[in-house]
N, CA and C atoms as an extended XYZ file, in Angstrom:
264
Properties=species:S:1:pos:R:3:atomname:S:1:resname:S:1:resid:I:1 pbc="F F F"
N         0.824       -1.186        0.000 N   UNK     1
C         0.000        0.000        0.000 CA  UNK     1
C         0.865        1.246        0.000 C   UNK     1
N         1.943        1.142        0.953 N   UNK     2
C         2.841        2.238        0.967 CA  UNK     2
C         3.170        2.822       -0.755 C   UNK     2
N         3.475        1.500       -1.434 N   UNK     3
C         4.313        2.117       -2.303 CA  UNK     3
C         3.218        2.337       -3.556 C   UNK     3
N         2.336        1.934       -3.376 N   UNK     4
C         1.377        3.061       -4.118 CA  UNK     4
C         1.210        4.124       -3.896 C   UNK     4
N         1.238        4.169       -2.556 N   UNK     5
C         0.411        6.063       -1.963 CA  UNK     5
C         2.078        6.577       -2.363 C   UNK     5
N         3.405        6.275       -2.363 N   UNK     6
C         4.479        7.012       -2.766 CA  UNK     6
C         4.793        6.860       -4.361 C   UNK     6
N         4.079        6.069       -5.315 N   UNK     7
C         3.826        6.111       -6.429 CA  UNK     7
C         3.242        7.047       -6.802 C   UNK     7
N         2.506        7.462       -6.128 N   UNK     8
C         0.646        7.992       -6.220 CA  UNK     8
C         1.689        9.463       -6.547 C   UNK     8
N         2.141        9.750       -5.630 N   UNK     9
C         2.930       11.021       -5.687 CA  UNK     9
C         4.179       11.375       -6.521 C   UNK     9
N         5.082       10.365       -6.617 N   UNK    10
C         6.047       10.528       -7.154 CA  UNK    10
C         6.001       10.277       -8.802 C   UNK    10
N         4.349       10.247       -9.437 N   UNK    11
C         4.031       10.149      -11.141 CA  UNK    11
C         4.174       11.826      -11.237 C   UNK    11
N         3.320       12.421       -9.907 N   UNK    12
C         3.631       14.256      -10.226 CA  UNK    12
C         5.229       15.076      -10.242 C   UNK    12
N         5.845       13.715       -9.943 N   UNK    13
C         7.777       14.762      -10.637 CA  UNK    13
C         8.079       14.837       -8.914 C   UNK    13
N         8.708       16.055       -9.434 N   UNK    14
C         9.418       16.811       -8.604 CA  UNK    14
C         8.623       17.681       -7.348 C   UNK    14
N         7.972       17.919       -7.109 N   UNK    15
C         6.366       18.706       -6.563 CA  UNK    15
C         5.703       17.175       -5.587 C   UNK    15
N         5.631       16.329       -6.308 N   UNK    16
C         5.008       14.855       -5.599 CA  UNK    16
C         6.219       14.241       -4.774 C   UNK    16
N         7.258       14.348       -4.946 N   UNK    17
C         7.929       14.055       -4.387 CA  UNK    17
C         8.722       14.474       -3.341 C   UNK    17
N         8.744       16.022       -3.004 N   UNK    18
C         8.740       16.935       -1.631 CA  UNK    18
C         7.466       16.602       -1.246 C   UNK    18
N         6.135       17.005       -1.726 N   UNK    19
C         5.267       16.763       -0.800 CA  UNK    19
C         5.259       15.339       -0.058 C   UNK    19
N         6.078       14.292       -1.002 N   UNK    20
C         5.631       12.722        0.115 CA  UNK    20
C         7.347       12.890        0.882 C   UNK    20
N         7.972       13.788        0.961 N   UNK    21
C         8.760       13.822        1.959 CA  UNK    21
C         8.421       14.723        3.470 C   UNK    21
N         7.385       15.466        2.569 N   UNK    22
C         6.937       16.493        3.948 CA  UNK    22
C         5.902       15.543        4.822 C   UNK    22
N         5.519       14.774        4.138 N   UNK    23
C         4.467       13.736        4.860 CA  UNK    23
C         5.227       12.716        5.702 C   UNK    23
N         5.984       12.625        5.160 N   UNK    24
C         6.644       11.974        6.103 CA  UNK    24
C         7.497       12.336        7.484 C   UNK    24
N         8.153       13.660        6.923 N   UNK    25
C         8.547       14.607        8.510 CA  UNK    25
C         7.296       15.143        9.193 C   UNK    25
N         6.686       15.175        8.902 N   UNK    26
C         4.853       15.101        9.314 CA  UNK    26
C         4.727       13.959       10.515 C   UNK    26
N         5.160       13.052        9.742 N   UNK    27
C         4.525       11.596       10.368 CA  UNK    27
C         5.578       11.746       11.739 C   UNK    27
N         6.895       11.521       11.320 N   UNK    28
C         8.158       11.659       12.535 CA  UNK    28
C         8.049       12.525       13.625 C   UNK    28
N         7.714       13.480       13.218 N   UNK    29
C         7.689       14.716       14.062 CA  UNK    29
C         5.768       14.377       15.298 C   UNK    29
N         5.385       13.923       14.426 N   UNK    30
C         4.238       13.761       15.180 CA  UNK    30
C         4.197       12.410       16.273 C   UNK    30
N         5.175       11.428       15.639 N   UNK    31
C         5.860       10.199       16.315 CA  UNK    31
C         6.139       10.639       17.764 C   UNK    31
N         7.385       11.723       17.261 N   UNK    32
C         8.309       12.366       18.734 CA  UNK    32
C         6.750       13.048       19.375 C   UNK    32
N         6.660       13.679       18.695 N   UNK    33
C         5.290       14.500       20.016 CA  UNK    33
C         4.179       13.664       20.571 C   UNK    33
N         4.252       12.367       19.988 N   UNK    34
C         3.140       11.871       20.914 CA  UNK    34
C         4.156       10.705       21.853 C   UNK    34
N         5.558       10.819       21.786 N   UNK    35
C         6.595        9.964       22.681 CA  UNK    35
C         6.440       10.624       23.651 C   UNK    35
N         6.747       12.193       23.469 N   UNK    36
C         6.936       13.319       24.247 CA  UNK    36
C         5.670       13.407       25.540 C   UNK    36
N         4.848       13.465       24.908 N   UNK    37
C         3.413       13.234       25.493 CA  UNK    37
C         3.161       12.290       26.736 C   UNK    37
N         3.733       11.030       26.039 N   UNK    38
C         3.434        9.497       26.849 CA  UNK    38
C         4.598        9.628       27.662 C   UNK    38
N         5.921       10.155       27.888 N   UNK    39
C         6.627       10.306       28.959 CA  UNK    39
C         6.524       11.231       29.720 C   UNK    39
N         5.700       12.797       29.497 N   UNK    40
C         5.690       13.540       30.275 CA  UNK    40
C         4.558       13.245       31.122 C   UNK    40
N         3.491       12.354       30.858 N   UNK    41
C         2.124       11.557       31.269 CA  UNK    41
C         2.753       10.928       32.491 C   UNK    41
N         3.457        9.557       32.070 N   UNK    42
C         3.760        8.946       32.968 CA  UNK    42
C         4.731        9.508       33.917 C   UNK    42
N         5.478       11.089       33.579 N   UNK    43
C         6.315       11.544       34.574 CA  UNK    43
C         5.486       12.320       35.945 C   UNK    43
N         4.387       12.929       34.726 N   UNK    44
C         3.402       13.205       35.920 CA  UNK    44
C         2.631       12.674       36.914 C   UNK    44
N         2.138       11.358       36.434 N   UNK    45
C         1.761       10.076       37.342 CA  UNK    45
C         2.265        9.837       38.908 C   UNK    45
N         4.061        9.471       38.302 N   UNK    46
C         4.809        9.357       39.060 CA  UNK    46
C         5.292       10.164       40.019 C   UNK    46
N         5.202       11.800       39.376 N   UNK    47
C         5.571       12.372       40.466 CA  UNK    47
C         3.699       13.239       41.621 C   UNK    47
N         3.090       12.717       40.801 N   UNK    48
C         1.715       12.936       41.859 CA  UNK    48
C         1.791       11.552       42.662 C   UNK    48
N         1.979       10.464       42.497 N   UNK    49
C         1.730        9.192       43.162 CA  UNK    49
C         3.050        9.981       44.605 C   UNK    49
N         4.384       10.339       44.036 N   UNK    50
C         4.922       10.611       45.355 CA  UNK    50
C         4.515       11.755       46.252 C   UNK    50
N         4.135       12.978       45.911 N   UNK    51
C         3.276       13.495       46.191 CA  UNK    51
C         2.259       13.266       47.339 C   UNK    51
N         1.178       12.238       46.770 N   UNK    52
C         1.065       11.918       47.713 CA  UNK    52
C         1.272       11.245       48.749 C   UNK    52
N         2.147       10.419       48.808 N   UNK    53
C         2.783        9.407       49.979 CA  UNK    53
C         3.483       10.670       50.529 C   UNK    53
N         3.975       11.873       50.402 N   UNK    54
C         4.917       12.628       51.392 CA  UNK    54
C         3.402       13.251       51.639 C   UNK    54
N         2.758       13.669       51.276 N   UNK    55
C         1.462       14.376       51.804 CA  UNK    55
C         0.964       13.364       53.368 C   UNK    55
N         1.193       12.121       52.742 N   UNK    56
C         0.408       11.496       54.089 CA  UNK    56
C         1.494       11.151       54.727 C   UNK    56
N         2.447       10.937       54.767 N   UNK    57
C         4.039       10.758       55.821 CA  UNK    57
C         3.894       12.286       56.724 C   UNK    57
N         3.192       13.586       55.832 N   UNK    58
C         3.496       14.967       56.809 CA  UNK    58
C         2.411       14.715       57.855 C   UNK    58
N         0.854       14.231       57.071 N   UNK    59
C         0.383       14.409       57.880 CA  UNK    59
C         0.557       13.613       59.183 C   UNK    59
N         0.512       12.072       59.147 N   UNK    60
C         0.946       11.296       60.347 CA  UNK    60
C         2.096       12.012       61.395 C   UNK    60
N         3.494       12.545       60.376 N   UNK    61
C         3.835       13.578       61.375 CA  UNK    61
C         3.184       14.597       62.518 C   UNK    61
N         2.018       15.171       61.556 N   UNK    62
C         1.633       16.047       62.948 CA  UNK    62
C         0.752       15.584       63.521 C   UNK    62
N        -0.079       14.596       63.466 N   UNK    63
C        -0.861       14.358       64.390 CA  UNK    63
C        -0.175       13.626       65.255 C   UNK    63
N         0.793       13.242       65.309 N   UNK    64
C         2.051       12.500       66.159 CA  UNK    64
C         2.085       13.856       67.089 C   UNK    64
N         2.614       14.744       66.578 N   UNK    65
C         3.119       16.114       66.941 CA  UNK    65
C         1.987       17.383       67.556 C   UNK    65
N         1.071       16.744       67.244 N   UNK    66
C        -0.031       18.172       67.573 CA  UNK    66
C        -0.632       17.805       68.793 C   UNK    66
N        -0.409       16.152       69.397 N   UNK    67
C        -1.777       15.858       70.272 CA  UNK    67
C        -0.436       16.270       71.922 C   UNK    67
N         0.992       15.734       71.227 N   UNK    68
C         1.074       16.009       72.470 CA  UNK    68
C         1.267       17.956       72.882 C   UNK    68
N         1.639       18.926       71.891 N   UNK    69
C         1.992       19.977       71.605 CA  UNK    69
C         0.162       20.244       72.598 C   UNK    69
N        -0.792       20.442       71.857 N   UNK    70
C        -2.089       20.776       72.670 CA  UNK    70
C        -2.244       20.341       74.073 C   UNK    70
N        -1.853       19.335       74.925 N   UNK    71
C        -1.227       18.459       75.931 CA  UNK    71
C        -0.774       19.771       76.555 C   UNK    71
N         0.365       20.794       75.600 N   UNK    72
C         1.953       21.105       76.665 CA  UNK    72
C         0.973       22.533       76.763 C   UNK    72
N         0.643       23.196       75.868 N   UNK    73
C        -0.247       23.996       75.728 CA  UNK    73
C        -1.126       24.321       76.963 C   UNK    73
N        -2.434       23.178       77.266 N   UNK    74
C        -3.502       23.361       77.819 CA  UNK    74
C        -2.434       23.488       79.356 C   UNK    74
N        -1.561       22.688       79.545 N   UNK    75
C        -0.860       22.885       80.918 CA  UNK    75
C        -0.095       24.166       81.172 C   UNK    75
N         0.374       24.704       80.336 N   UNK    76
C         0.805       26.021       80.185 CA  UNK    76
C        -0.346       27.054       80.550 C   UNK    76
N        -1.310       27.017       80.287 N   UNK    77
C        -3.101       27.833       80.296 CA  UNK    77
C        -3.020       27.167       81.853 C   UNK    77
N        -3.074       26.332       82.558 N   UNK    78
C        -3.312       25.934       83.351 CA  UNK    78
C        -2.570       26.906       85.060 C   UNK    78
N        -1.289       26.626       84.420 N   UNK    79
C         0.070       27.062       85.437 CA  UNK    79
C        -0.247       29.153       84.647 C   UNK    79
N        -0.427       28.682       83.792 N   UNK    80
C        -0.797       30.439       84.054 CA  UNK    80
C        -1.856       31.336       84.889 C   UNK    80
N        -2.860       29.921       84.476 N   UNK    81
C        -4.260       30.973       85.687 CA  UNK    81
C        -3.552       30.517       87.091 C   UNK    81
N        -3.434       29.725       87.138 N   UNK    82
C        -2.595       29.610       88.808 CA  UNK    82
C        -1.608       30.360       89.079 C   UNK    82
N        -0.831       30.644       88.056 N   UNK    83
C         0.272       31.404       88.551 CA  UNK    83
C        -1.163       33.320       89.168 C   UNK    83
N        -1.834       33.405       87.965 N   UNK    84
C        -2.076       34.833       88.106 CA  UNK    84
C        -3.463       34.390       90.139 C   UNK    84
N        -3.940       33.204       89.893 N   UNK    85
C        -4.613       33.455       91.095 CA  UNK    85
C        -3.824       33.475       92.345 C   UNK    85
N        -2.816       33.228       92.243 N   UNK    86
C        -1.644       33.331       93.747 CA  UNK    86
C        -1.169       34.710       93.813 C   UNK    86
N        -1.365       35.562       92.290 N   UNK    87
C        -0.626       37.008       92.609 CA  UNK    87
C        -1.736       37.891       93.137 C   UNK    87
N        -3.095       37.715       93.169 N   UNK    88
C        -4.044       38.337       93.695 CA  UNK    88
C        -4.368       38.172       94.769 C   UNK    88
C-alpha cells in the first residue's frame, strides 16, 4: 500500500515528491510528540503518586506532633491561671 500512496505522488515529478517527503517529517515529528506526550504523562503520574505518599508521611507527622503539643499547651493555660490566682 505504501508504495502506491508514494507512487501515487512521485508520477507528479518533482512537486510529488517533496510533498511525500513532507508527509513523512509530518509523520516523525508527530511520532516524537506523541513519545513526548506518553513520557511527560507517565512523569506526571509518578511524580503525583509521590506526592502523595509525602502528603500522608506529613500528615501522620503532625498528628504525632499536635496531640502532644495541645497536651503542653492546655498545661501552660493551666500554670498560668494559677500562677495569676496566687498574685491576687
Amino acid at each position: 500500500m505504501s508504495a502506491d500512496f508514494g507512487g501515487a505522488f512521485l508520477q507528479y515529478g518533482a512537486l510529488g515528491a517533496i510533498a511525500l517527503l513532507a508527509l513523512f517529517a509530518v509523520r516523525v515529528l508527530y511520532n516524537r510528540a506523541d513519545e513526548d506526550r506518553a513520557y511527560h504523562r507517565t512523569r506526571a503520574d509518578r511524580l503525583e503518586d509521590e506526592l502523595r505518599a509525602l502528603n500522608s508521611a506529613m500528615r501522620e507527622q503532625y498528628i504525632k506532633v499536635i496531640g502532644p503539643a495541645t497536651e503542653a499547651i492546655a498545661e501552660a493555660i493551666k500554670a498560668l491561671d494559677a500562677a495569676r490566682r496566687e498574685t491576687r
